[in-house]
mmCIF entry with sequence, helices, sheets and N, C-alpha, C, O atoms, coordinates in Angstrom:
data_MODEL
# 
_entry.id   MODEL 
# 
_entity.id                         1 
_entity.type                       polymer 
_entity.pdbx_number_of_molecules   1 
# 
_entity_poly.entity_id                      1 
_entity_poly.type                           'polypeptide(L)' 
_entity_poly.nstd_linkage                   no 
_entity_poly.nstd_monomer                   no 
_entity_poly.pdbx_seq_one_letter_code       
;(UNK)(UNK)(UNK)(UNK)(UNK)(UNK)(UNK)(UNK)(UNK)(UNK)(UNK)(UNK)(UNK)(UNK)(UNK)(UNK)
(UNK)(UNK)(UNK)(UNK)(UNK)(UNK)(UNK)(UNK)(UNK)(UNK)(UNK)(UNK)(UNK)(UNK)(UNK)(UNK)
(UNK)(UNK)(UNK)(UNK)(UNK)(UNK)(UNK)(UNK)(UNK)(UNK)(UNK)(UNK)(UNK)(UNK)(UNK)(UNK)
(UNK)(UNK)(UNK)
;
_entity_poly.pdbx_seq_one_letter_code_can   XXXXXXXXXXXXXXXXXXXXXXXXXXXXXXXXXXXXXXXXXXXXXXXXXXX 
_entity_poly.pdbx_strand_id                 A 
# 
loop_
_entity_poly_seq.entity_id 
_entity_poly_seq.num 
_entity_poly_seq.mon_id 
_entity_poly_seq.hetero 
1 1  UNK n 
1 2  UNK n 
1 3  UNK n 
1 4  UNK n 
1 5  UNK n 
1 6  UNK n 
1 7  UNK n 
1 8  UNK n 
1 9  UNK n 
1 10 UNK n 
1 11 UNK n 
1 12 UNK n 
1 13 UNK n 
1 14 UNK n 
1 15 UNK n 
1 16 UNK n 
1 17 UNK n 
1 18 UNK n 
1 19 UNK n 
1 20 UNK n 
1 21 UNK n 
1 22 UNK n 
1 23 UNK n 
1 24 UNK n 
1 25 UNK n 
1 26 UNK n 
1 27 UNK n 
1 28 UNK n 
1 29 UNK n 
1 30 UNK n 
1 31 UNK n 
1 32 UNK n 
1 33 UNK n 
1 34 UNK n 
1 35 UNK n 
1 36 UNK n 
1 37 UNK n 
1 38 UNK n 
1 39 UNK n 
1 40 UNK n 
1 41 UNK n 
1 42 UNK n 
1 43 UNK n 
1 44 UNK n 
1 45 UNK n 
1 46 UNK n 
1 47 UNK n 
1 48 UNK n 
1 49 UNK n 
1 50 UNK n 
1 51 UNK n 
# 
_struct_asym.id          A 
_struct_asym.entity_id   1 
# 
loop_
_struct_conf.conf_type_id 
_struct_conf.id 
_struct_conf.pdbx_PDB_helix_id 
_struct_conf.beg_label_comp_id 
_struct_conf.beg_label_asym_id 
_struct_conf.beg_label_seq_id 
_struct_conf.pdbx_beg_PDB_ins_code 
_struct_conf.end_label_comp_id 
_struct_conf.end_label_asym_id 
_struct_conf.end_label_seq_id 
_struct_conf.pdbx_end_PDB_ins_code 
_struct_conf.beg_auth_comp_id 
_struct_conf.beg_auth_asym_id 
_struct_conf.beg_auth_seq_id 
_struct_conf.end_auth_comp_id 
_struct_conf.end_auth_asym_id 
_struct_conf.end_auth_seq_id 
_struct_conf.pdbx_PDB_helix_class 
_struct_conf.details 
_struct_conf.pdbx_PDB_helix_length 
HELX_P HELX_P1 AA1 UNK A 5  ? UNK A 12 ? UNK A 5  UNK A 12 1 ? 8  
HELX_P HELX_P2 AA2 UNK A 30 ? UNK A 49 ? UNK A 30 UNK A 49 1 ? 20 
# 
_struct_conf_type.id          HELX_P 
_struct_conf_type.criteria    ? 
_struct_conf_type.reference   ? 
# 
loop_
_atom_site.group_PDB 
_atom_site.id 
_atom_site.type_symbol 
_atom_site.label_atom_id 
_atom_site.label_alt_id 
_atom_site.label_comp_id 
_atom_site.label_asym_id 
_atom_site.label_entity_id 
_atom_site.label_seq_id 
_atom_site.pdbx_PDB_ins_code 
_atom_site.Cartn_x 
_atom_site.Cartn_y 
_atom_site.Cartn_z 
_atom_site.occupancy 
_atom_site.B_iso_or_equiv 
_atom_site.pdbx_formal_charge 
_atom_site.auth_seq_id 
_atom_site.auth_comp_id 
_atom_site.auth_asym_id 
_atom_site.auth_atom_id 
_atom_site.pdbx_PDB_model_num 
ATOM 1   N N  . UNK A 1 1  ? -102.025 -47.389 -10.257 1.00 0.00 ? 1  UNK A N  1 
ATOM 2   C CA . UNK A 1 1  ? -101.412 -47.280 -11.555 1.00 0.00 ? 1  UNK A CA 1 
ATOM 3   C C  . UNK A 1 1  ? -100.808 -48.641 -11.912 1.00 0.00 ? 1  UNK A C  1 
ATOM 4   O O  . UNK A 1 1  ? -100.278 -49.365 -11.069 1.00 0.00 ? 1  UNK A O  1 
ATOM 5   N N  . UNK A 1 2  ? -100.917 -48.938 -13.180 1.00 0.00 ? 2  UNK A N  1 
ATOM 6   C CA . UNK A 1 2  ? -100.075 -50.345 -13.200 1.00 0.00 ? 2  UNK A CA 1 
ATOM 7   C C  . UNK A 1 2  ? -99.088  -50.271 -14.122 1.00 0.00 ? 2  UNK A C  1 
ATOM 8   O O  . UNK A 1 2  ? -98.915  -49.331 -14.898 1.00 0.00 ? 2  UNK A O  1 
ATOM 9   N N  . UNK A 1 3  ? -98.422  -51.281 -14.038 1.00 0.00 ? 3  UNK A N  1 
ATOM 10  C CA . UNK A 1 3  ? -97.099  -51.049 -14.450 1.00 0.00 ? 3  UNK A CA 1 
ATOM 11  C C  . UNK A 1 3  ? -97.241  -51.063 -16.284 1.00 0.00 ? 3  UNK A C  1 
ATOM 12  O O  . UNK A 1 3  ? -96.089  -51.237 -16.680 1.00 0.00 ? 3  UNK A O  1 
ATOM 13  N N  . UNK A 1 4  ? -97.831  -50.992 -17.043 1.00 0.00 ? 4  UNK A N  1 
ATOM 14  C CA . UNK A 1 4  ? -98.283  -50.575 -18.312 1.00 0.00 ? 4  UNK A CA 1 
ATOM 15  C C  . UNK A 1 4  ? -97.834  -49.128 -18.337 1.00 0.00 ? 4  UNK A C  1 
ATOM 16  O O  . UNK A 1 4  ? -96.881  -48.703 -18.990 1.00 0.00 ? 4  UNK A O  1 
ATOM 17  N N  . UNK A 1 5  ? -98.988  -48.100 -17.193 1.00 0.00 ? 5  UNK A N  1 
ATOM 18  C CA . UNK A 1 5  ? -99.139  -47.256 -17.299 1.00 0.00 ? 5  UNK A CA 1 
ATOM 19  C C  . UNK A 1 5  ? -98.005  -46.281 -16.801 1.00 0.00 ? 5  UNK A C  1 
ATOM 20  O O  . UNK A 1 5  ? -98.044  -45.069 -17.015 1.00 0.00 ? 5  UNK A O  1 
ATOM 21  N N  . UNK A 1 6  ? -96.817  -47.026 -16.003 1.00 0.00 ? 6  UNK A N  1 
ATOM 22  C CA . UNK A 1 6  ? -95.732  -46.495 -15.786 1.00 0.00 ? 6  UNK A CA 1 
ATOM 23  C C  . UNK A 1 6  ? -94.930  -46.635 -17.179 1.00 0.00 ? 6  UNK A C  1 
ATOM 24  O O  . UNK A 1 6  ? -94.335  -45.710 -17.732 1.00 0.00 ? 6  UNK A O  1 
ATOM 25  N N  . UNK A 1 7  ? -95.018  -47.880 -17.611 1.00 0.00 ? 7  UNK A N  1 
ATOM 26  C CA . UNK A 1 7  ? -93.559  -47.688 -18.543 1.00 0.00 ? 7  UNK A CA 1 
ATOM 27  C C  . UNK A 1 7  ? -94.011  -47.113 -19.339 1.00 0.00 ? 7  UNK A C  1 
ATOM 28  O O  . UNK A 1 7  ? -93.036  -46.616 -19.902 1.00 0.00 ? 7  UNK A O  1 
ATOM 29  N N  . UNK A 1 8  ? -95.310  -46.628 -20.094 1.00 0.00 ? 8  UNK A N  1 
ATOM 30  C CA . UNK A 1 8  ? -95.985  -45.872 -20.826 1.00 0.00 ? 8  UNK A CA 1 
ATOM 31  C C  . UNK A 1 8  ? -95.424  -44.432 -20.372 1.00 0.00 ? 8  UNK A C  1 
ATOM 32  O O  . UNK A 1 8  ? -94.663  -43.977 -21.227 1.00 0.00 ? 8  UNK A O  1 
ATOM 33  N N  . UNK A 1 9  ? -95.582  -43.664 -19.347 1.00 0.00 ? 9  UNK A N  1 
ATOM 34  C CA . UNK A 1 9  ? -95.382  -42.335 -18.629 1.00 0.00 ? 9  UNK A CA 1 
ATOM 35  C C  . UNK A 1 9  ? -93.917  -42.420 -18.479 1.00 0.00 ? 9  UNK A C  1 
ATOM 36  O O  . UNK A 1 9  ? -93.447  -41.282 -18.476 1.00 0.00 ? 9  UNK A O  1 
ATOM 37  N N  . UNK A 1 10 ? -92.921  -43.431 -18.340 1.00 0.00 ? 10 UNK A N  1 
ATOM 38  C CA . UNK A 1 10 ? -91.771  -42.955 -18.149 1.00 0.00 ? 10 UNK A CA 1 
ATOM 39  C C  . UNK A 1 10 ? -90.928  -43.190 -19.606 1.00 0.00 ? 10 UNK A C  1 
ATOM 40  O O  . UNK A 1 10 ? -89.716  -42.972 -19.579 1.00 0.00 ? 10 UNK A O  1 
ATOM 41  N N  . UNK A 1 11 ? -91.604  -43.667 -20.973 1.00 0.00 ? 11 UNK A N  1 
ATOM 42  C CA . UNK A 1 11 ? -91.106  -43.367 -22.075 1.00 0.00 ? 11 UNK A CA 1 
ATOM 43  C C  . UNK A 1 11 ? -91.657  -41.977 -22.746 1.00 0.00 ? 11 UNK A C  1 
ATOM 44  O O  . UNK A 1 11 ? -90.999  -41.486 -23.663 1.00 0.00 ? 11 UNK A O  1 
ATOM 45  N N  . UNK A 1 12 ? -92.875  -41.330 -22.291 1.00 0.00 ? 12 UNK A N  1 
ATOM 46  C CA . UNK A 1 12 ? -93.225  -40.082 -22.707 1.00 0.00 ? 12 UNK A CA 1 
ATOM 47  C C  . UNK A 1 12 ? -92.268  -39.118 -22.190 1.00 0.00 ? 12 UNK A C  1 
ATOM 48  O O  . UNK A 1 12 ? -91.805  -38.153 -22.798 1.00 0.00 ? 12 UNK A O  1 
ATOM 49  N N  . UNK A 1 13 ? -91.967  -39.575 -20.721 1.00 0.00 ? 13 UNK A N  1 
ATOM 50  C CA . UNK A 1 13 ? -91.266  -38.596 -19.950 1.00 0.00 ? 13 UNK A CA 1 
ATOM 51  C C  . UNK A 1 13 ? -89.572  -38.576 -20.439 1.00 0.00 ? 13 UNK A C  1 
ATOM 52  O O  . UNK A 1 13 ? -88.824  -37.837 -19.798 1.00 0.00 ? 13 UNK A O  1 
ATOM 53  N N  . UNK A 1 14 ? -88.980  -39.428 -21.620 1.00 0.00 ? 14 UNK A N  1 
ATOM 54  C CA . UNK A 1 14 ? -87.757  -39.302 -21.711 1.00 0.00 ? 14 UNK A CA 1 
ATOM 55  C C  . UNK A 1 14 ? -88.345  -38.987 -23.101 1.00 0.00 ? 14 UNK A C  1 
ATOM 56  O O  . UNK A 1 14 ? -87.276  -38.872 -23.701 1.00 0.00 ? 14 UNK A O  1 
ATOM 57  N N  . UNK A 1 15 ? -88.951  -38.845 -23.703 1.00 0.00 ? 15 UNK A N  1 
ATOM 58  C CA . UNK A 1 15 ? -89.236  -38.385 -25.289 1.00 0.00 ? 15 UNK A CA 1 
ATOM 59  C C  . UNK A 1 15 ? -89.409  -36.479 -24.728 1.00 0.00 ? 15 UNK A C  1 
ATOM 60  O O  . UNK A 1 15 ? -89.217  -35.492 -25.439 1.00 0.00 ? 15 UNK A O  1 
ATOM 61  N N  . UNK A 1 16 ? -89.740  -36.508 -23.553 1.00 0.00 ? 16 UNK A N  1 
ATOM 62  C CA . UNK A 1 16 ? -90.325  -34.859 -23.372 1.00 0.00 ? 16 UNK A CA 1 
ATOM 63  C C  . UNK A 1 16 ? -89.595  -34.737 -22.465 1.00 0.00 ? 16 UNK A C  1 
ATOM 64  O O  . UNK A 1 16 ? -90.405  -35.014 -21.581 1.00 0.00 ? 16 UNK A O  1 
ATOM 65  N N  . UNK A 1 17 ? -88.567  -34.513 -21.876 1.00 0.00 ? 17 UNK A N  1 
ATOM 66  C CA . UNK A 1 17 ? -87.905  -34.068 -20.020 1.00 0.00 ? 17 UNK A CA 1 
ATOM 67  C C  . UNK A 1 17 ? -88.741  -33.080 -19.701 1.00 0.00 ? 17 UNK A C  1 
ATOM 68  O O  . UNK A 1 17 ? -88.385  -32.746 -18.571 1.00 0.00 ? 17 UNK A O  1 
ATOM 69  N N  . UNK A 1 18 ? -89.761  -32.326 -20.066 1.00 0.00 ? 18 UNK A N  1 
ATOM 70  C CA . UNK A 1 18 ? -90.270  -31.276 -19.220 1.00 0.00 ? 18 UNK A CA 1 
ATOM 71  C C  . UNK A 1 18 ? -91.783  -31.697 -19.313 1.00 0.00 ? 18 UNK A C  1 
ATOM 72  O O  . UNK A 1 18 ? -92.567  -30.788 -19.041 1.00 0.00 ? 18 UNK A O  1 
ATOM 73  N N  . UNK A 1 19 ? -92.102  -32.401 -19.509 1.00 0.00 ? 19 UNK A N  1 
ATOM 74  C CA . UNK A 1 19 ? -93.276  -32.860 -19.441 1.00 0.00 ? 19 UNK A CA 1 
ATOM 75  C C  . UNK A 1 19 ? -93.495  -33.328 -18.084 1.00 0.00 ? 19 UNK A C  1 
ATOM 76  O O  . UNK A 1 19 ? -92.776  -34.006 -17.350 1.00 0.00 ? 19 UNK A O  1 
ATOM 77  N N  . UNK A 1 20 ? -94.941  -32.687 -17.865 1.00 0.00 ? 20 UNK A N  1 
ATOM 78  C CA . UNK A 1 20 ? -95.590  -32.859 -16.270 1.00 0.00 ? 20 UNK A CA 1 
ATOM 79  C C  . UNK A 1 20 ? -96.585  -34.297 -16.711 1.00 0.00 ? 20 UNK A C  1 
ATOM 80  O O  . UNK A 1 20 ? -97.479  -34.192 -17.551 1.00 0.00 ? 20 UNK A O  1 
ATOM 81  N N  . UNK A 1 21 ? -96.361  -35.241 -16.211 1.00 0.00 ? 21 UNK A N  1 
ATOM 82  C CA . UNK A 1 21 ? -97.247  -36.551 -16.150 1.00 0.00 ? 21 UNK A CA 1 
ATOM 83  C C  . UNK A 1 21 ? -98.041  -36.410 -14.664 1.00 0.00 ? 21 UNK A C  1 
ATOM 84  O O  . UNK A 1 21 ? -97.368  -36.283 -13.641 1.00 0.00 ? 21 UNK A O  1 
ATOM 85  N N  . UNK A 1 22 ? -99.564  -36.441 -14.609 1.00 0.00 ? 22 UNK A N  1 
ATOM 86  C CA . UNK A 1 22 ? -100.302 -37.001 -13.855 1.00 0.00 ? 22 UNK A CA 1 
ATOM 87  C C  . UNK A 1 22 ? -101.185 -38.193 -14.251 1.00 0.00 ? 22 UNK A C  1 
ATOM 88  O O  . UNK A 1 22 ? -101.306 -38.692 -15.370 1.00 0.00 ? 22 UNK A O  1 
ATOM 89  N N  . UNK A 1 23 ? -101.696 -38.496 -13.257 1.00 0.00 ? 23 UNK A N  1 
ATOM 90  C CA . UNK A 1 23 ? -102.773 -39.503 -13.432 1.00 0.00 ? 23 UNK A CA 1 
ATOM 91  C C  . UNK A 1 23 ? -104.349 -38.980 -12.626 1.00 0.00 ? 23 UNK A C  1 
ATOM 92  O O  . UNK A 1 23 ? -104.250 -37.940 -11.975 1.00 0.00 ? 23 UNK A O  1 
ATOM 93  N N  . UNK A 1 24 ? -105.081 -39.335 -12.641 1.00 0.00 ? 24 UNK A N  1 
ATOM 94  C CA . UNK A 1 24 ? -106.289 -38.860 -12.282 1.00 0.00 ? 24 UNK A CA 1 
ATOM 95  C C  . UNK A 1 24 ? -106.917 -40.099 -12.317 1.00 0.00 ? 24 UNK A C  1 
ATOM 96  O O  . UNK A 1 24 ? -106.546 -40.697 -13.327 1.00 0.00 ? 24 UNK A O  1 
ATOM 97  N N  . UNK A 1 25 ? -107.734 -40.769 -11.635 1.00 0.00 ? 25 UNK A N  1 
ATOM 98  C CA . UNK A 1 25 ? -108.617 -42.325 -11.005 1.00 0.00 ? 25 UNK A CA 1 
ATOM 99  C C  . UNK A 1 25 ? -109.621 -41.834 -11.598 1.00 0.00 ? 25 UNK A C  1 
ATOM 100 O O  . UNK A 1 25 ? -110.388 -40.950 -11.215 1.00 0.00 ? 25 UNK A O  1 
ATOM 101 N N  . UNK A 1 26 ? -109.604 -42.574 -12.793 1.00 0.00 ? 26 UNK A N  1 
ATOM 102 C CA . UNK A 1 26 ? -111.032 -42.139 -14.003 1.00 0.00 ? 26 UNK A CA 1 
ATOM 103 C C  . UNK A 1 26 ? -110.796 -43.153 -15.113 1.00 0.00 ? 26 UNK A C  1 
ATOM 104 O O  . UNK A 1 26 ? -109.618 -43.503 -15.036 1.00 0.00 ? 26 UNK A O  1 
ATOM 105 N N  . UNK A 1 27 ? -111.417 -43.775 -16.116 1.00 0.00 ? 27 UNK A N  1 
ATOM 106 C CA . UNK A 1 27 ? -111.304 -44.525 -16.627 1.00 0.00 ? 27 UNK A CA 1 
ATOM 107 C C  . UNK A 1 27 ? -111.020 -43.747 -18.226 1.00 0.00 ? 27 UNK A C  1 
ATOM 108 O O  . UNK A 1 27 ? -110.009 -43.046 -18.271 1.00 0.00 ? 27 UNK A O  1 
ATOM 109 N N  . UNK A 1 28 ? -111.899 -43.850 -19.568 1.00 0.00 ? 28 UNK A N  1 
ATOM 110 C CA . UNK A 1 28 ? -111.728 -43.541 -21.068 1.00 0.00 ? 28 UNK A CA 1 
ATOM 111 C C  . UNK A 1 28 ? -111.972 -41.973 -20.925 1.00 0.00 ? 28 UNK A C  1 
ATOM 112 O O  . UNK A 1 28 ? -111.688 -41.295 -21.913 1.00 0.00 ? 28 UNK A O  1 
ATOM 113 N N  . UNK A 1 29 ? -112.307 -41.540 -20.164 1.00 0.00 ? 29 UNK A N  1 
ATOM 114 C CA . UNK A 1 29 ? -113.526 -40.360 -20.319 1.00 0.00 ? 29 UNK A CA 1 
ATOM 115 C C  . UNK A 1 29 ? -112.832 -39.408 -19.242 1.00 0.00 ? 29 UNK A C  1 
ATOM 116 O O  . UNK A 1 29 ? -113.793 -38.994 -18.594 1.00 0.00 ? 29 UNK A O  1 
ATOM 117 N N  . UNK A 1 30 ? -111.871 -38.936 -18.794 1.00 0.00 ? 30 UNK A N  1 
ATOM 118 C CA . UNK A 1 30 ? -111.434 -38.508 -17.743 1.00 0.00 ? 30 UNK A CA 1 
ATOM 119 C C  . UNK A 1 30 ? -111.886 -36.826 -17.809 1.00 0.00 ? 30 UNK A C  1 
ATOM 120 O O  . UNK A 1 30 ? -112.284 -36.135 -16.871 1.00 0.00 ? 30 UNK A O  1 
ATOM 121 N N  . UNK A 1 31 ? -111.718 -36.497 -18.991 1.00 0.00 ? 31 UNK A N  1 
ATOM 122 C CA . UNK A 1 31 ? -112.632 -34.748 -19.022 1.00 0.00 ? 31 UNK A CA 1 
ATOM 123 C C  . UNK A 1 31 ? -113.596 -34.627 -18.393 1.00 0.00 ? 31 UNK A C  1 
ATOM 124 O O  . UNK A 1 31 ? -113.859 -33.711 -17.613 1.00 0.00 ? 31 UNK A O  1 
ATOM 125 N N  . UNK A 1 32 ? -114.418 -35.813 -18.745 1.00 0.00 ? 32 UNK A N  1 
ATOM 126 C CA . UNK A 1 32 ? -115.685 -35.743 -18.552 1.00 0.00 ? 32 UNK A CA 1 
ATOM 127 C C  . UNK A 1 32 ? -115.891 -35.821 -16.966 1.00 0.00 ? 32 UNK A C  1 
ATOM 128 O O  . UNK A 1 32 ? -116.765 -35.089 -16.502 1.00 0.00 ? 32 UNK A O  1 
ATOM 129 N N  . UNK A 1 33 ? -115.003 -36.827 -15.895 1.00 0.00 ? 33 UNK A N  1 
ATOM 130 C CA . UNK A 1 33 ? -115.171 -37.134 -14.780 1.00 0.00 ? 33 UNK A CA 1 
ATOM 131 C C  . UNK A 1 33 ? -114.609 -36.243 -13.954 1.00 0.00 ? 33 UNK A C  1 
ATOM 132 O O  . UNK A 1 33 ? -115.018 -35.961 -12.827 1.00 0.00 ? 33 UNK A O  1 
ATOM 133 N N  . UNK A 1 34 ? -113.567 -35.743 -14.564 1.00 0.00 ? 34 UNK A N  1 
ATOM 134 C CA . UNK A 1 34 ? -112.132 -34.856 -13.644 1.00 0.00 ? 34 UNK A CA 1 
ATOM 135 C C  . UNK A 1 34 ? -111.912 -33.547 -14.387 1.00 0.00 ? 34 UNK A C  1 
ATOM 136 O O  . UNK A 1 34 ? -110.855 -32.979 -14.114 1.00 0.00 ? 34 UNK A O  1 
ATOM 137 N N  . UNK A 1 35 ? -112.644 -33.006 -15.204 1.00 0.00 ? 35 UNK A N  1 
ATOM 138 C CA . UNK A 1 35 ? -112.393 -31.719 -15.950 1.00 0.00 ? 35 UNK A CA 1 
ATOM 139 C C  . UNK A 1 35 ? -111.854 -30.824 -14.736 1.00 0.00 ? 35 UNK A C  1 
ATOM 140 O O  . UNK A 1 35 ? -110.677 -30.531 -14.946 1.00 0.00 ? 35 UNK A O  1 
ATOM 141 N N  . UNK A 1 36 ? -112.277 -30.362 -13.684 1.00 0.00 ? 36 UNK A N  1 
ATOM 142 C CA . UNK A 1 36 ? -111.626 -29.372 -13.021 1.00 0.00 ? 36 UNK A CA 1 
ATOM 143 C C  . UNK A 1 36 ? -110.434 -29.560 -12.520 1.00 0.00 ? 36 UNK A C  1 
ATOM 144 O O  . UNK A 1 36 ? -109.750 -28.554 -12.331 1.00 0.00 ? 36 UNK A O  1 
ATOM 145 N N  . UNK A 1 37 ? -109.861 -30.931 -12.167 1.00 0.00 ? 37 UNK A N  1 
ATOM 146 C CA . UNK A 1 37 ? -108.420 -31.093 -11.732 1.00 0.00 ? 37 UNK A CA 1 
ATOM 147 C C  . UNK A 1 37 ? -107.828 -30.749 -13.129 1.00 0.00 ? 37 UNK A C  1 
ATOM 148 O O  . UNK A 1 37 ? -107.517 -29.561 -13.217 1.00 0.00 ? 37 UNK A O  1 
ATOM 149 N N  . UNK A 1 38 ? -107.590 -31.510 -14.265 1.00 0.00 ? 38 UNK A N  1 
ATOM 150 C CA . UNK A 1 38 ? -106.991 -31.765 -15.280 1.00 0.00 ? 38 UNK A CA 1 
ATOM 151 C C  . UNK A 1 38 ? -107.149 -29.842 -15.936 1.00 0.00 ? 38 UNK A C  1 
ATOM 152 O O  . UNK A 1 38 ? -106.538 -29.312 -16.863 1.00 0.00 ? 38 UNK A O  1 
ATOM 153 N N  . UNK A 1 39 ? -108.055 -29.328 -15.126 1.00 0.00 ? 39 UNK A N  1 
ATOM 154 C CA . UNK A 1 39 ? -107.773 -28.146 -16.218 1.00 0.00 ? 39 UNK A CA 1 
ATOM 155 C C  . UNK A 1 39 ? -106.769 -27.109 -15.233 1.00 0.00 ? 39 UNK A C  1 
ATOM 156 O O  . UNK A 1 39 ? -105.970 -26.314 -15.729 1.00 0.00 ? 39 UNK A O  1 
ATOM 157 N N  . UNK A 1 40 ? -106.971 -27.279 -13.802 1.00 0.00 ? 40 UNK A N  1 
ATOM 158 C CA . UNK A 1 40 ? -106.038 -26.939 -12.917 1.00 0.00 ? 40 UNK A CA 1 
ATOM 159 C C  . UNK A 1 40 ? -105.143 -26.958 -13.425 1.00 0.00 ? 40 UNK A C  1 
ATOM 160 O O  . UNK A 1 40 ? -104.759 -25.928 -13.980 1.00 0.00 ? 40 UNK A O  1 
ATOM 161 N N  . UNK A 1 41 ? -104.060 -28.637 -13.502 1.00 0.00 ? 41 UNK A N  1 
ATOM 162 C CA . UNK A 1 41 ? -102.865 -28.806 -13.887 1.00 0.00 ? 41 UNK A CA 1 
ATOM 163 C C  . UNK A 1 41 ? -102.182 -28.310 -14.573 1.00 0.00 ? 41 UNK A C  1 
ATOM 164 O O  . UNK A 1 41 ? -100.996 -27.993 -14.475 1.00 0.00 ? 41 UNK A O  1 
ATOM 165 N N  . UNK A 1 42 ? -103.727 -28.092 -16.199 1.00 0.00 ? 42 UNK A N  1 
ATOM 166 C CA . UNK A 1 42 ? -102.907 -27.619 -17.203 1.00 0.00 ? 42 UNK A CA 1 
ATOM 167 C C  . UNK A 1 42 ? -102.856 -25.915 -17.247 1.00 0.00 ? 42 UNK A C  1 
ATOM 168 O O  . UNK A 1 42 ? -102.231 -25.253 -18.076 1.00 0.00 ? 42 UNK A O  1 
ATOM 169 N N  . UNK A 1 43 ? -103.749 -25.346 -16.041 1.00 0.00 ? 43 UNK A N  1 
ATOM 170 C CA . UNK A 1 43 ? -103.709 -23.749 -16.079 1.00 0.00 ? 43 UNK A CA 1 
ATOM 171 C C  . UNK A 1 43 ? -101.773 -23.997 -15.476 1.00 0.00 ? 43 UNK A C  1 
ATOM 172 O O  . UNK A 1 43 ? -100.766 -23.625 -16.078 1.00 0.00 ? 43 UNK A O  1 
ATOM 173 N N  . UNK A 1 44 ? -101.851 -24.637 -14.310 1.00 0.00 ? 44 UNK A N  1 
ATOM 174 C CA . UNK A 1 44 ? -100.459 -24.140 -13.658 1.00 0.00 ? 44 UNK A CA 1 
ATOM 175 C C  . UNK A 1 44 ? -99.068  -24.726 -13.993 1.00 0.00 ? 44 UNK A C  1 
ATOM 176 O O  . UNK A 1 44 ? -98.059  -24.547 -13.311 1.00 0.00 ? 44 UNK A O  1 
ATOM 177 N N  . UNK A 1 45 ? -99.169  -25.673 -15.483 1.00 0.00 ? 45 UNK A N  1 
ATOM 178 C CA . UNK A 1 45 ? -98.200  -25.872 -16.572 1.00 0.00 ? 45 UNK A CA 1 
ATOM 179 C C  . UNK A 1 45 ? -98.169  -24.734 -17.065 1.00 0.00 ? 45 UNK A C  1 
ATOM 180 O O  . UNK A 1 45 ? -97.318  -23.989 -16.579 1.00 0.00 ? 45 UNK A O  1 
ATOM 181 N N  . UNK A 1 46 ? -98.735  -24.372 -17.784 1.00 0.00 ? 46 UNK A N  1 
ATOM 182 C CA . UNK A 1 46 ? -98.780  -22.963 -19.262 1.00 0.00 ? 46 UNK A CA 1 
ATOM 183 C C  . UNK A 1 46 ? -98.115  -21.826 -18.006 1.00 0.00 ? 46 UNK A C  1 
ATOM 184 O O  . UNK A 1 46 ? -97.158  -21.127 -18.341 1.00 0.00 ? 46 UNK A O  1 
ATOM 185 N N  . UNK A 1 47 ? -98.692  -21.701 -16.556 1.00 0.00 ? 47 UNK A N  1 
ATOM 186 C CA . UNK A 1 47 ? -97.954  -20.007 -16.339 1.00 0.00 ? 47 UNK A CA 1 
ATOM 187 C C  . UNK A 1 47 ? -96.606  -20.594 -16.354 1.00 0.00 ? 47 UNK A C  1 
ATOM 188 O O  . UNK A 1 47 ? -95.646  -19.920 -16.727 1.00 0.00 ? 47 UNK A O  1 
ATOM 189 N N  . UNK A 1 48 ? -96.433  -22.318 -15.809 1.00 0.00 ? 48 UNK A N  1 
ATOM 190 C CA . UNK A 1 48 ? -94.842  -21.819 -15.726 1.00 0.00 ? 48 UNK A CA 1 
ATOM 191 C C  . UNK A 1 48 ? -93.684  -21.749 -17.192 1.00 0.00 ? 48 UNK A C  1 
ATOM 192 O O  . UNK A 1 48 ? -92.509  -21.427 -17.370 1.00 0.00 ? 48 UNK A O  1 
ATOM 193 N N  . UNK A 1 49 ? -94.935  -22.304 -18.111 1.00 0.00 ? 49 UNK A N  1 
ATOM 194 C CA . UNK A 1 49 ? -93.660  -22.352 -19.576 1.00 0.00 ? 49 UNK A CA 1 
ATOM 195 C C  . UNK A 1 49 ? -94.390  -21.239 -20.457 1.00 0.00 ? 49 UNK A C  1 
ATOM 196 O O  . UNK A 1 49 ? -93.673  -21.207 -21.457 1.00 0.00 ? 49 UNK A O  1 
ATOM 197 N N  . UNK A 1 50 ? -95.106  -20.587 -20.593 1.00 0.00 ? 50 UNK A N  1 
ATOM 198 C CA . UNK A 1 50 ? -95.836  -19.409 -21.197 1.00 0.00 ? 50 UNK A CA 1 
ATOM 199 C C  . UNK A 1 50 ? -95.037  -18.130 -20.936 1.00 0.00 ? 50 UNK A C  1 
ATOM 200 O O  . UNK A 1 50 ? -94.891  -18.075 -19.715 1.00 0.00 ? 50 UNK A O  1 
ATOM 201 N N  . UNK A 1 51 ? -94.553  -17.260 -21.415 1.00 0.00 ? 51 UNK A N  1 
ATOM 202 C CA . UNK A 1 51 ? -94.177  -16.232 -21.278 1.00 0.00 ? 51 UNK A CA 1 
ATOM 203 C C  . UNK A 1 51 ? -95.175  -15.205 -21.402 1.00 0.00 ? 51 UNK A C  1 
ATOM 204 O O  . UNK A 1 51 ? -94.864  -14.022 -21.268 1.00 0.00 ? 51 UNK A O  1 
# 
């Protein structure tokens, strides 16, 4: 990760406090490379803020 991509993620992360930040080793296209992690993450975000 470089440090762009931190101060980038740690100004999202004080605009949102509950926001889950990952990263995934993929370049423009990360759906396309990592769709099953990234959809993981976002299944086991939604059960915990979804009622």
């Amino acid at each position: 990760m470089t440090e762009i991509q931190k101060t980038a993620a740690n100004a999202f992360k004080r605009d949102l406090p509950n926001a889950e930040i990952h990263f995934v080793p993929s370049g423009h296209f990360a759906l396309e490379s990592h769709h099953t992690k990234i959809a993981q993450l976002m299944r086991e975000f939604l059960v915990g803020v979804v009622q």
